[in-house]
N, C-alpha and C positions, 0 to 999 in steps of 0.2 A: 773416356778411354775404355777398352773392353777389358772386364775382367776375366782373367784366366782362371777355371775350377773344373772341376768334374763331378758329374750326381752318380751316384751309382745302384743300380736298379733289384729293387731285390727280389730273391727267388722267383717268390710268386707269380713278377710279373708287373703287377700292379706299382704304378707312381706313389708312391708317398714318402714325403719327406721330413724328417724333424728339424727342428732350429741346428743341432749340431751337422747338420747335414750341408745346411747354407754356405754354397761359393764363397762367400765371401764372410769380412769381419763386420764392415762398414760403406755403407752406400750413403751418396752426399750429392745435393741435387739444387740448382737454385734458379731463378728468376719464368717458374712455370706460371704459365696465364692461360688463362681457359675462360672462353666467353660461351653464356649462355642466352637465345633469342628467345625472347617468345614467340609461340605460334602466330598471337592476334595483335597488331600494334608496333610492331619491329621492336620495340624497347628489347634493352639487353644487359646483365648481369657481367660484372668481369671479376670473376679470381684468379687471385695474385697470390705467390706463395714464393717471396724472395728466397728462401732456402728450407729446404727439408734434410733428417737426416734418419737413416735404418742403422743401428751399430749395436752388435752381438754385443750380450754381458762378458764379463771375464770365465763365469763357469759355461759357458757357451750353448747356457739352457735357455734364456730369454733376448728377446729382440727389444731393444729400446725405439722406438721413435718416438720423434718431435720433429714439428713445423711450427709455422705461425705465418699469417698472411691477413687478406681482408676479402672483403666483398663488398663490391660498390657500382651503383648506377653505372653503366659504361660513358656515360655524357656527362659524368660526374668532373669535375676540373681536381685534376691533381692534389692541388692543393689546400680543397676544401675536405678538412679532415672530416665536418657535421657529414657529408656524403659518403662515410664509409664506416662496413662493419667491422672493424678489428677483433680477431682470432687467435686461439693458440692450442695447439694441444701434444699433452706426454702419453704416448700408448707402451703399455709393454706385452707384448706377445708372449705367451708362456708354451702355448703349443701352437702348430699349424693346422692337424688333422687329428678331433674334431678342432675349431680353431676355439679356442681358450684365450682372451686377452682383459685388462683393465685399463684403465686409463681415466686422463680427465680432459675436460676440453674448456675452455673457456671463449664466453666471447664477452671484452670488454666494453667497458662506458661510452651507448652510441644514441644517437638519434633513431627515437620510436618511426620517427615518420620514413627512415631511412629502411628501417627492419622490415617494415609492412610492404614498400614498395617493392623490396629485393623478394620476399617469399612468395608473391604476387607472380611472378614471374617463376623463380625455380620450382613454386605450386600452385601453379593455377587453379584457381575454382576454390581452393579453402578456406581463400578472408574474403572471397565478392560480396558487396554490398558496405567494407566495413573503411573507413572514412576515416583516419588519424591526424591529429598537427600538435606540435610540439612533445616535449615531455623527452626521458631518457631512462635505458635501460642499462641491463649489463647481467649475464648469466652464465653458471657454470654446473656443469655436468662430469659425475662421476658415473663408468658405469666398469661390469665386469662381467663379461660375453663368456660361456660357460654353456652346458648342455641347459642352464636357466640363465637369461641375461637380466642381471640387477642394476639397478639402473639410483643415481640421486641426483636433484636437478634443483635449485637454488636460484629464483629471480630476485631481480627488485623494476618496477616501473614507477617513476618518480614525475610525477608536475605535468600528465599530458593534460595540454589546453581541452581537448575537445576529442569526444568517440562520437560518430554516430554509425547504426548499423542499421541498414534499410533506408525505413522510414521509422525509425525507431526514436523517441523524444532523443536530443544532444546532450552525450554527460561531459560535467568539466572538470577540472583539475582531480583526477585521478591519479590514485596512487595507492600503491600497494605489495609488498614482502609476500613470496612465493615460496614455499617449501615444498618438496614429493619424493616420495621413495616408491619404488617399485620393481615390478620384474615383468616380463616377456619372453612366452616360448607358446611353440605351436599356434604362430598367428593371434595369442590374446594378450590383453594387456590387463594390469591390477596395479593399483598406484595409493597411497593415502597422501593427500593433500591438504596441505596449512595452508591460506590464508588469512596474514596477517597484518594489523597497521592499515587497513585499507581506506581510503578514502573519496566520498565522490560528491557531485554534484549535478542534481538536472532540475536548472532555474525552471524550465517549463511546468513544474510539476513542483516548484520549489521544496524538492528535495533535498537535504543538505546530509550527508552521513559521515562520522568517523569514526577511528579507531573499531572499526569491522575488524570480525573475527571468524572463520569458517573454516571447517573440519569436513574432508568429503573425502569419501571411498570409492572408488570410482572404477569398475570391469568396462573393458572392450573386447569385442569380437569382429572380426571382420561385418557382420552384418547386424552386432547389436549393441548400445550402451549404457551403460545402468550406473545410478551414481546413489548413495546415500550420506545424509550430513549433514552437519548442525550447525547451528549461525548464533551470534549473539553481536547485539548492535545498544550503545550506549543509547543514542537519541537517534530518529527517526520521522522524521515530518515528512507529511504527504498530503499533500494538496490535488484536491477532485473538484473539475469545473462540472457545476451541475449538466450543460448542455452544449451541445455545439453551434448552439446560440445563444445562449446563457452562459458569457464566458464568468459570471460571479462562482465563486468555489467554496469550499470546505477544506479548513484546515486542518489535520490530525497530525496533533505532536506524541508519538507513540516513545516511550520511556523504555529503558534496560530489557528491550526485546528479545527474546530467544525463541530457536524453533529448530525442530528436528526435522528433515523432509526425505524426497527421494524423487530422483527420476530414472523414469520407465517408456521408451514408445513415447515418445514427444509429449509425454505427461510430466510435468511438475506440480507432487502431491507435499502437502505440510500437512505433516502424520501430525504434528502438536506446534502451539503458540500462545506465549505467552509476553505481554507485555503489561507496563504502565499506561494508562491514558485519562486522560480529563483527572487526574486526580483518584484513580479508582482503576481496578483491574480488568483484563481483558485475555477471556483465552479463549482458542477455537483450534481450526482446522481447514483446511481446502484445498482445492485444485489451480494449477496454475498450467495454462495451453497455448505455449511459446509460439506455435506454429500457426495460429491465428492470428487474423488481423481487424481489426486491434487486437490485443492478449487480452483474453478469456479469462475469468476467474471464476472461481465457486468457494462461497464463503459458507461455515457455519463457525456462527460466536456466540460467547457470552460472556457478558461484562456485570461489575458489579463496584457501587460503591462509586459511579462515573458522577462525578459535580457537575451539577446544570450551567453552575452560574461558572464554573472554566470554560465549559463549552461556548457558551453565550459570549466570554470574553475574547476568545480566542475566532471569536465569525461573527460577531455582531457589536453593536453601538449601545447595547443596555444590559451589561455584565448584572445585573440584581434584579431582572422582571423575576426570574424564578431561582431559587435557589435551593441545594438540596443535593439527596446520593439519590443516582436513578442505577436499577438491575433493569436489565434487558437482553434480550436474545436477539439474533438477526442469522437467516437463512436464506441466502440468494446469489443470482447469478449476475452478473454484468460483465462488464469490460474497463478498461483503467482510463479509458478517456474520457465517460460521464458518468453521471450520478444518473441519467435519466435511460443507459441502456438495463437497469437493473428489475428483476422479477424476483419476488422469493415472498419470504412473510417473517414473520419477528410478533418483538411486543415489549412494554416498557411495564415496570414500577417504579412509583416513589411513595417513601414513608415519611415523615417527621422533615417534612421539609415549609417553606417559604415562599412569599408570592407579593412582588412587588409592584401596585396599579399596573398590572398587565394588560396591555391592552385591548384585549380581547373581551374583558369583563367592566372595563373603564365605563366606556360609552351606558350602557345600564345603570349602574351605580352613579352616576351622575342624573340621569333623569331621575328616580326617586328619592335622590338627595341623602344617598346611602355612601358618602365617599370615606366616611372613618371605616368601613368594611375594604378602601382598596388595596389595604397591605393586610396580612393574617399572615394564620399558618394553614399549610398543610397535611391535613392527618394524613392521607391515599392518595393517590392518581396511579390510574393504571389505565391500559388499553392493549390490546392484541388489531394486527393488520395485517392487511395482502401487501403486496407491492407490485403494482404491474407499468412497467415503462417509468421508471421513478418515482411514481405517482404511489402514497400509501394512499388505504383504503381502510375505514376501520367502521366499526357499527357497536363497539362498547368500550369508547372511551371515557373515562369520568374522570373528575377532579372534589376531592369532599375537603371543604375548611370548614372553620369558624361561623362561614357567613354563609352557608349551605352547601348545595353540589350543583356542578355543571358537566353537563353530556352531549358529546359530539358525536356525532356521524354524519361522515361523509369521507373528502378527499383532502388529506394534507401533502403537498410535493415536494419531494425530497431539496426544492427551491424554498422550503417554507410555505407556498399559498394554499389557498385555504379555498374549498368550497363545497358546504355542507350543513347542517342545518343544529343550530345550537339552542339546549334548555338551559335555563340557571334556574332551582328550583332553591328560593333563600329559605333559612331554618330560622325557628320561632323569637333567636335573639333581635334578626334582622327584621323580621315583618314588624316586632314588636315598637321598634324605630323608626318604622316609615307609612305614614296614612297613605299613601300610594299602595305598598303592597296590602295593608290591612281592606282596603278594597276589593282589592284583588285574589284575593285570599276566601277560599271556600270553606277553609275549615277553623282560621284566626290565627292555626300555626305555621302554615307554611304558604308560602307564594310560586308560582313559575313563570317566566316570561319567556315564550318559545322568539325564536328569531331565525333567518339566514344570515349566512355569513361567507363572505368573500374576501379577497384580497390576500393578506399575507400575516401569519400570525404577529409580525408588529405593526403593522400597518391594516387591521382590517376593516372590513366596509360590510357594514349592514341592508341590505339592498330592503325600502318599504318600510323599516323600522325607522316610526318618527312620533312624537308626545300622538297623535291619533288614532294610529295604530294601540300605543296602551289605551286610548279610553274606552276604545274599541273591546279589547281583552275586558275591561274595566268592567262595562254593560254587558258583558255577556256572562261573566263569571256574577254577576248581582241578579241576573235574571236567573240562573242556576239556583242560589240562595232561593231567590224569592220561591221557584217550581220545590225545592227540598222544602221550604217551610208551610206550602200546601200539601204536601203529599205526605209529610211526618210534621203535623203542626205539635209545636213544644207546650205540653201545658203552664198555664198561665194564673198566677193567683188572680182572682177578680180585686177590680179595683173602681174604685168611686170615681163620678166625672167629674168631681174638681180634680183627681189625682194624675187622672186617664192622658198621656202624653200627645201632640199633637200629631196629628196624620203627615207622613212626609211620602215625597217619592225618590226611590234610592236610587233609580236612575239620575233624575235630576243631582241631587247630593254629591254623586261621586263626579259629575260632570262639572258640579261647583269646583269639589275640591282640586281635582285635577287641572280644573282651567285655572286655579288660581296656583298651584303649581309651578306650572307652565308659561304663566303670566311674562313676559319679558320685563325687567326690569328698567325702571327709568332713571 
């Protein structure tokens, strides 16, 4: 029906009107419907708004309204309620001109997969690429439109099956408590944002997270956005295939993680980090570069007090070859999908630790018949390295026990393999126990046996080293002796020829002794 009023114009000239100005008391309106198409794909949007209502206060300073309706697939079937967004909302208008109002809006308990499809459409281009099934939501918004519009907004996302965005690995059963407050005027936005209770999962990468927590500060501008914020996560596992053909991996169960970050210009930077790992601590910093493909990282850490034999537990089949706290640094760059797109450099210690028949030292210790040396301690091992394509690179590594030192150099791969050339040079307890290295031996206290080495630090392979190879070393280090004992001969008490010992040759000697060594048993 037409309502009958009059406006009335003032002096100036100029239109404007206050609430007490409005025609009428109450306006009442129902069964409006408005279908939105998209431009690409015909799909189409339908709001429904079975009744709305505008009705002046009693001081006839403020406008009430409320409606309530939905938004639903248009090929949606009636009465499939999962296919639709249910809505509500109370505004009170307090001025028109500037306009001044508050209000709340609510949109109730709907299907995530229902949300995504509809904003897809009423905004194109802002979730492309981004893939939802199951799971449910439900949100409500306070805001209060003013010369500054403040704004609070309240989610919850509960059980989605499955995100994936791009080509980005699939997370599942997500969930997660939205908090944010904020304000908007002159085209910027500033917001502080809770998440909380979060939880997620990405089997590919066997990540499992929960009870997440994040604090984020978050500016907009039309052309720029800046966020800063702090995360803290109970348990954290993450899993890195060394290659992308080496689908074997690395597992890292990182502990009571926190970290303060910021992004800037499609930079994600972690100003500070700190976490538990392998039983020992771990803090650093780095870059994180969303917009690459795969996502770019830049890492610098350092950890301290990290257990050998956790790590060995947790990626390998001989939790006790080494045991012990290892300190180390690591400074490089890779990507999240291998271990092998990695360059940077680092470096390891260990003090006061343990070393059980490792097998890198086994194979030796067996030929000289030195295997009560295969378990000790360790006083040292240290080493510093490059790392180029996964691949470390080191040229002073050492290991000092009990039963002497051993030094590496070469290549160890972030896969474990090995290929580079090893000394084991045994101390005076060890030669003192074995007529093998007392042969061997130039000075009586100490012995070395150089070798290569391939394969994989539990699995290596000697390439040339075989019992001839040492008798080989054997004769060469006794013809050494014998040129030292021509060229600084030791004086000699004189001695009578009944006394006088008989003439030997020390080549032959050590050739006995070794051959009976090596003798295979019958």
């Amino acid at each position: 029906k037409p309502v009958l009023g009059s406006i009335s114009r003032p002096a100036s000239g100029s239109l404007e009107m206050a609430i007490e100005d409005l025609p009428f008391d109450k306006l009442s309106g129902s069964k409006l419907e408005l279908r939105i198409t998209a431009q690409k794909g015909g799909k189409a949007v339908l709001l429904q708004i079975p009744s709305a209502t505008a009705e002046r206060s009693e001081s006839r300073s403020e406008l009430n309204i409320d409606f309530k309706g939905s938004l639903a697939m248009a090929d949606a079937k009636k009465a499939d309620l999962a296919g639709k967004l249910p809505f509500k909302a109370d505004i009170k208008v307090h001025a028109l001109k500037p306009i001044q109002a508050s209000g709340t809006a609510t949109i109730e308990t709907s299907s995530v997969e229902t949300m995504a499809a509809i904003i897809e459409i009423v905004a194109p281009g802002h979730i492309s690429g981004l893939r939802l099934a199951g799971g449910k939501t439900d949100a409500e918004l306070k805001f209060s439109l003013a010369p500054t519009t403040q704004f609070a907004f309240n989610a919850s996302l509960n059980n989605i099956d499955s995100i994936v965005y791009n080509a980005s690995p699939e997370i599942k059963k997500f969930s997660a408590q939205l908090a944010m407050t904020g304000q908007m005027a002159d085209g910027s936005v500033s917001a502080d944002i809770g998440i909380t209770n979060a939880a997620l999962a990405i089997p590919s990468r066997k990540i499992d997270m929960n009870k997440v927590a994040i604090k984020l500060q978050a500016k907009s501008t039309p052309s720029k956005l800046s966020v800063t914020g702090s995360a803290s996560v109970p348990r954290f596992d993450f899993d890195l295939p060394v290659s992308s053909t080496n689908r074997s991996s690395y597992l890292f169960p990182f502990l009571d993680v926190s970290t303060s970050f910021s992004y800037n210009g499609n930079v994600f930077t972690i100003k500070r980090a700190q976490a538990k790992l392998f039983g020992g601590s771990l803090s650093g910093s780095g870059k994180v570069f969303p917009d690459k493909h795969p996502v770019q990282l830049e890492v610098n850490a350092k950890g301290s007090g990290l257990r050998a034999e956790s790590f060995l537990d947790s990626n390998t089949t001989q939790k006790q070859v080494i045991n012990g706290p290892v300190a180390g640094t690591f400074k490089a760059t890779g990507d999240i999908e291998t271990l092998a797109s990695w360059n940077g450099s680092g470096s390891l210690r260990m003090q006061n630790g343990r070393y059980n028949t490792p097998p890198v030292v086994t194979p030796f210790l067996s030929l000289i018949n030195l295997k009560e040396f295969a378990s000790g301690d360790i006083s040292e091992a240290s080493g510093t390295f490059v790392i180029r394509q996964g691949v470390m690179t080191t040229s002073d590594m050492a290991f000092l026990s009990s039963a002497g030192r051993a030094d590496y150099r070469g290549d160890v791969g972030l896969d474990t393999s090995l290929k580079g050339n090893l000394n084991i040079t045994f101390a005076t307890a060890a030669v003192a126990k074995s007529r093998v290295l007392q042969q061997i031996s130039l000075d009586g206290k100490s012995a070395s046996i150089p070798s290569r080495v391939e394969g994989t630090l539990l699995a290596p392979v000697f390439p040339g080293f075989k019992p001839e190879k040492l008798l080989e070393l054997g004769l060469k280090r006794q013809g050494q002796k014998l040129l030292q004992d021509i060229l600084k001969p030791r004086s000699k008490e004189p001695t009578s020829p009944d006394t006088a010992p008989k003439k030997s040759d020390p080549a032959k000697d050590l050739l006995k002794d070794l051959g009976n060594l090596f003798k295979r048993r019958r």
